[in-house]
C-alpha positions in Angstrom: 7.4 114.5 148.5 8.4 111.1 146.8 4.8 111.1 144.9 6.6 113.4 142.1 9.6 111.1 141.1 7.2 108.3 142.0 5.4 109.3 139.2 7.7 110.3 137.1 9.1 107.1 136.8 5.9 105.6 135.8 5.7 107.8 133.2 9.4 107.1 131.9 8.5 103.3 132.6 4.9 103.7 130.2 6.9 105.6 127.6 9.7 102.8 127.5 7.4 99.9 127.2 5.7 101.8 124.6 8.8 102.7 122.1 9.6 99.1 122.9 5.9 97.8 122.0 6.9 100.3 118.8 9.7 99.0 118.1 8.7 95.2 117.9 5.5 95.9 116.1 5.0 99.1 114.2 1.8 98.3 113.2 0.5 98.4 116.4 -0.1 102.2 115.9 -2.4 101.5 113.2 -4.2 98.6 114.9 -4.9 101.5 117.7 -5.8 104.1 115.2 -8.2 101.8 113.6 -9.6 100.7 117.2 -10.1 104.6 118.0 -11.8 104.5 114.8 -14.6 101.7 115.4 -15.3 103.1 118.9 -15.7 106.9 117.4 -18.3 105.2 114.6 -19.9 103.4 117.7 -19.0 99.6 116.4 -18.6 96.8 118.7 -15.7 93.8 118.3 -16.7 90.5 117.5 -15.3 87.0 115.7 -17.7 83.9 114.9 -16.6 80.9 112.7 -18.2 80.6 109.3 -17.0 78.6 106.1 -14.5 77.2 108.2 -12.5 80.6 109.1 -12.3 82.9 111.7 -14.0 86.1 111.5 -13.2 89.8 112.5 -15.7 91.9 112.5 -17.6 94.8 113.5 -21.0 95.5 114.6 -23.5 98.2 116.0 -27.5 97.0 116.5 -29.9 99.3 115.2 -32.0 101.6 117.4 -34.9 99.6 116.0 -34.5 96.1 116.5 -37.4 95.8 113.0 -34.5 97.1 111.5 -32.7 95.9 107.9 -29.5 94.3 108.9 -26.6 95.5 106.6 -23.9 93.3 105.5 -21.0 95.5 104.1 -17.5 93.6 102.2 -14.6 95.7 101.9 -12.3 95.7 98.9 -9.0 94.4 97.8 -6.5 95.1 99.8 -9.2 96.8 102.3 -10.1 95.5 105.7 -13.7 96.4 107.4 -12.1 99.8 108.6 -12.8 101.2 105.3 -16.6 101.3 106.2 -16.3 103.1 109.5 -16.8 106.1 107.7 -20.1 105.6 106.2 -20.8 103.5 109.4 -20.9 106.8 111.4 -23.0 108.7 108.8 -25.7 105.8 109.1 -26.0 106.0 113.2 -28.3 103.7 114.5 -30.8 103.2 111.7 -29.7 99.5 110.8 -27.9 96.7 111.6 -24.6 96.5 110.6 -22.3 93.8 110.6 -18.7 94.8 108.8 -16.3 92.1 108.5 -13.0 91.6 107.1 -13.1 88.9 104.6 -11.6 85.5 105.1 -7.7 86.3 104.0 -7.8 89.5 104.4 -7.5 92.3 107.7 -7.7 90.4 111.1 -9.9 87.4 110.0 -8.1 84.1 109.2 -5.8 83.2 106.2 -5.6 79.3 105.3 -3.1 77.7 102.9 -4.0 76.4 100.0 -7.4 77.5 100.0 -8.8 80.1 97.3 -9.6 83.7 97.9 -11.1 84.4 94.5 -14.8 85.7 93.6 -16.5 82.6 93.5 -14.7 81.5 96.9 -15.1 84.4 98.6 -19.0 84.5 97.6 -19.5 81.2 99.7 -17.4 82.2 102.4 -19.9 85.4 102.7 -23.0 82.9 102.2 -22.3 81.3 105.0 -21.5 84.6 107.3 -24.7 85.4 106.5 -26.6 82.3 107.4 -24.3 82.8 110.9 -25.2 86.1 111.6 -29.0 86.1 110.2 -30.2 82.7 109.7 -34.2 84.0 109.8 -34.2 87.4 107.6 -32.3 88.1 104.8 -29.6 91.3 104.4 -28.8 94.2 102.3 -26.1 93.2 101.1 -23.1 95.7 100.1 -19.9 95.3 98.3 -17.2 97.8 97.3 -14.0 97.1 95.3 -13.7 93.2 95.0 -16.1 93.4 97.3 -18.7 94.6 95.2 -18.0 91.7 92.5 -18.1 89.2 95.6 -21.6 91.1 96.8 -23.0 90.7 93.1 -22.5 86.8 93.1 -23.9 85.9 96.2 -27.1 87.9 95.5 -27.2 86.1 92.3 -26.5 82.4 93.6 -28.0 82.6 97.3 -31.2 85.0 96.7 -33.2 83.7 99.7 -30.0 85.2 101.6 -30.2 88.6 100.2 -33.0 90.8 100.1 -31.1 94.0 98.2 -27.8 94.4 97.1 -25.6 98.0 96.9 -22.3 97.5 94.4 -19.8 100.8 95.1 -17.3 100.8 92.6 -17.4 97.3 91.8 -15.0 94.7 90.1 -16.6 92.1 87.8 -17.2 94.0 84.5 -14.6 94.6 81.3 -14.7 98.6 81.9 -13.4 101.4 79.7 -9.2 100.6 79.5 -7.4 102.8 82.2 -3.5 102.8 83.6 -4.7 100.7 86.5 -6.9 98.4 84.3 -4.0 97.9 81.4 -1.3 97.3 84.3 -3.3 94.5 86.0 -3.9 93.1 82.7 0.2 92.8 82.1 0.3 90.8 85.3 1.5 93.6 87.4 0.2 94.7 91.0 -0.7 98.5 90.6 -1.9 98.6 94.6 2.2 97.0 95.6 3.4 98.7 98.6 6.9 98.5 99.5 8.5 101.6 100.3 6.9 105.3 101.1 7.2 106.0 97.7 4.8 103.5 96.5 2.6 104.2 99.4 1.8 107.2 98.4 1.7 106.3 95.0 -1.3 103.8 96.2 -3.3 106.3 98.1 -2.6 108.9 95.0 -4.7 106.2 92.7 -7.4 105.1 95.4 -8.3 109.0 96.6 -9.4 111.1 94.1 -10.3 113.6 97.2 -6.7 115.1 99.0 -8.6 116.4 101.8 -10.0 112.5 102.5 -6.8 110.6 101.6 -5.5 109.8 105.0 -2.7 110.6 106.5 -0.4 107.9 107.3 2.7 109.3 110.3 6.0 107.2 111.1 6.5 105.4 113.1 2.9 104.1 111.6 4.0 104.3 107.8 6.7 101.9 108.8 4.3 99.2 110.4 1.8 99.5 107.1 4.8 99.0 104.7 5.9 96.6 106.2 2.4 94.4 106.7 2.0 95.2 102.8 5.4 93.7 102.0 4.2 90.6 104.3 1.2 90.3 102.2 2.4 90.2 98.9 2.6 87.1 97.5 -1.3 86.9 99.0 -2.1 90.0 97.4 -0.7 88.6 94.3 -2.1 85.5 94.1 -5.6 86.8 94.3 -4.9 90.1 92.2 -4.2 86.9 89.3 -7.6 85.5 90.1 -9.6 88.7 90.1 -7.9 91.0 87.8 -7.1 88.6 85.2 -7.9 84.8 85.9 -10.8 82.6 84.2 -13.5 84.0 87.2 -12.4 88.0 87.0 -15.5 89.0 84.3 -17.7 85.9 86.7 -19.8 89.0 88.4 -20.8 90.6 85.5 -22.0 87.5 83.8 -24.0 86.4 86.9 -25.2 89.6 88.0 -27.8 89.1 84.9 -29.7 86.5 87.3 -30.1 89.5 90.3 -34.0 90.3 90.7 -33.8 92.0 93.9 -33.9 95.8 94.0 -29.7 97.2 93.6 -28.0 100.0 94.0 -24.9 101.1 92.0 -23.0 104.0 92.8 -19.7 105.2 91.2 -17.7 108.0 91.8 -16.3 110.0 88.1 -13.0 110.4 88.7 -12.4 106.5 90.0 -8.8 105.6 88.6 -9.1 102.0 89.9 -12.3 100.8 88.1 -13.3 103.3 85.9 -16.4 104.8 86.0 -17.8 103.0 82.7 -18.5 100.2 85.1 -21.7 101.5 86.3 -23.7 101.0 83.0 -22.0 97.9 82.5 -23.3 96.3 85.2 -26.8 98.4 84.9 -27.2 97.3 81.8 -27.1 93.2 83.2 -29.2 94.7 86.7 -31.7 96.7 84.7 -34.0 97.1 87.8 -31.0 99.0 89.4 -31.0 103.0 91.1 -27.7 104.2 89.4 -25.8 107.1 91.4 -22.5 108.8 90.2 -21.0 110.8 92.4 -18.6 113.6 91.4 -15.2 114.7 93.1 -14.2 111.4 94.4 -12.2 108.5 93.4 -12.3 105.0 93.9 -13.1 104.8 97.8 -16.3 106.8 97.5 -17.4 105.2 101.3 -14.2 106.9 102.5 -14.1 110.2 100.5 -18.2 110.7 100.4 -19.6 109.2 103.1 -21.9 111.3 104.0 -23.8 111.6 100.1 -23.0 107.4 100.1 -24.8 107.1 103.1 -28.1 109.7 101.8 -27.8 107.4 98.9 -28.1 104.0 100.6 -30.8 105.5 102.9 -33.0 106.6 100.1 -32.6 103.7 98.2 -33.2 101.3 101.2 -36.2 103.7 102.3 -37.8 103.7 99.1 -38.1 99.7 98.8 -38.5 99.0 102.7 -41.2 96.3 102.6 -40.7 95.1 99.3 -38.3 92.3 100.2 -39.2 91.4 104.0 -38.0 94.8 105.8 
């Protein structure tokens, strides 16, 4: 007869230590959401040390060890959550490692030191060399971390044996509210309140039906990481947006010989959509895809016609670099 209450009170007792937990960390809701994620997409945990930071990551082997190994950079703002998406649509036919870039997500932020393209493209170098020193990676960027992709296939080409830009930074495209703003010296992606929240998702998702929903008490914990952030946020937004390096992709992307990929989505508000032949007109050997009916988080809105579109393009050079 005492099992009932018994129990009862170690439910009260869980829920208590939970709205507690809550209460001290809000974003601790997303941090499980996003761990429900990874499992669902069948990713593994990790950190390593490379370029003297900590890494997050995530990882999943492929179901044939002779497989490529796929390196995928989130963008500005993003974490490696971003990719779980197009993670799941690929299954077990690669490699992947996903990690969130130094500064950024769960990996290590240093004072003092730069989180800008160039930066960031040696930081990634030396990921690479961690996690395959003998073979080198498809290599894809989206966002920022498209423009950081493009760089390190142009400097370190022994490191990279294809790279895939999704609506990548790095090129002067076609003047757009988002463009113009950053331009001014504003922060278009600023979160502070639910207001602008929503206003940030509204620009990034083209898609309602793939623009995640974001419940409080978990609304509260991501506002309030994104007020945390923003001096960071800023800092690099002036070196990326609109600093001396911001156009560096572009230029450099004119020295990538290996076999690219560049896919857009039309209705991109971030980086408009004129990006594509910019940057296939310096990467003439590149497949172009443009996607219509999505914004500017094509791995998140399309994943499943991203993922037929790395596949093919992967399939269709396997053995031409080393895979």
């Amino acid at each position: 007869m005492m099992a009932k209450p018994l129990v009862l009170s170690l439910l009260l007792l869980a829920a208590l230590v939970a709205a507690i937990a809550l209460w001290r960390d809000p974003y601790l809701l997303v941090r499980a959401e996003f761990a429900r994620q990874r499992v669902a997409a069948g990713l593994s945990a990790g950190t390593l040390e490379a370029a003297g930071h900590r890494w997050a990551y995530a990882s999943r082997d492929a179901d044939d060890p002779a497989a490529p190994t796929l390196v995928m950079l989130h963008g500005y703002t993003g974490s490696k959550e971003n990719w779980y998406p197009l993670a799941r649509q690929l299954g077990g036919r690669y490699r992947l490692l996903i990690p969130d870039l130094p500064g950024w997500g769960a990996s290590q932020r240093k004072p003092g030191v730069g989180y800008g393209f160039p930066e960031q493209a040696e930081h990634v170098a030396a990921f690479i060399r961690a996690v395959s020193p003998d073979r080198p990676v498809v290599l894809l960027g989206h966002s920022m971390g498209g423009g950081i992709a493009a760089l390190v296939a142009a400097r370190h080409p022994q490191a990279v044996a294809k790279v895939g830009l999704l609506n990548a930074a790095g090129v002067r495209f076609k003047d757009n509210r988002f463009g113009l703003d950053v331009l001014a010296g504003r922060n278009p992606f600023a979160v502070e309140d639910a207001a602008s929240l929503q206003r940030y998702l509204d620009t990034v998702f083209f898609d309602a039906a793939a623009r995640p929903w974001i419940p409080w008490p978990a609304s509260t914990g991501l506002i309030e990481k994104r007020r945390a952030d923003a001096a960071f946020e800023q800092s690099v937004l002036d070196r990326i947006g609109r600093g001396e390096d911001s156009l560096l992709p572009g230029e450099e992307a004119a020295r990538i010989r290996q076999p690219a990929l560049l896919l857009w989505c039309r209705q991109d508000a971030v980086i408009d959509a004129s990006a594509l032949d910019l940057y296939a007109a310096r990467i003439p050997q590149a497949r172009k895809v443009l996607l219509d009916g999505c914004g500017h988080m094509s791995l998140m809105e399309r994943p499943r016609e991203v993922a037929d579109a790395v596949v093919g393009w992967i399939d269709v050079h396997n053995g031409a670099a080393g895979h």
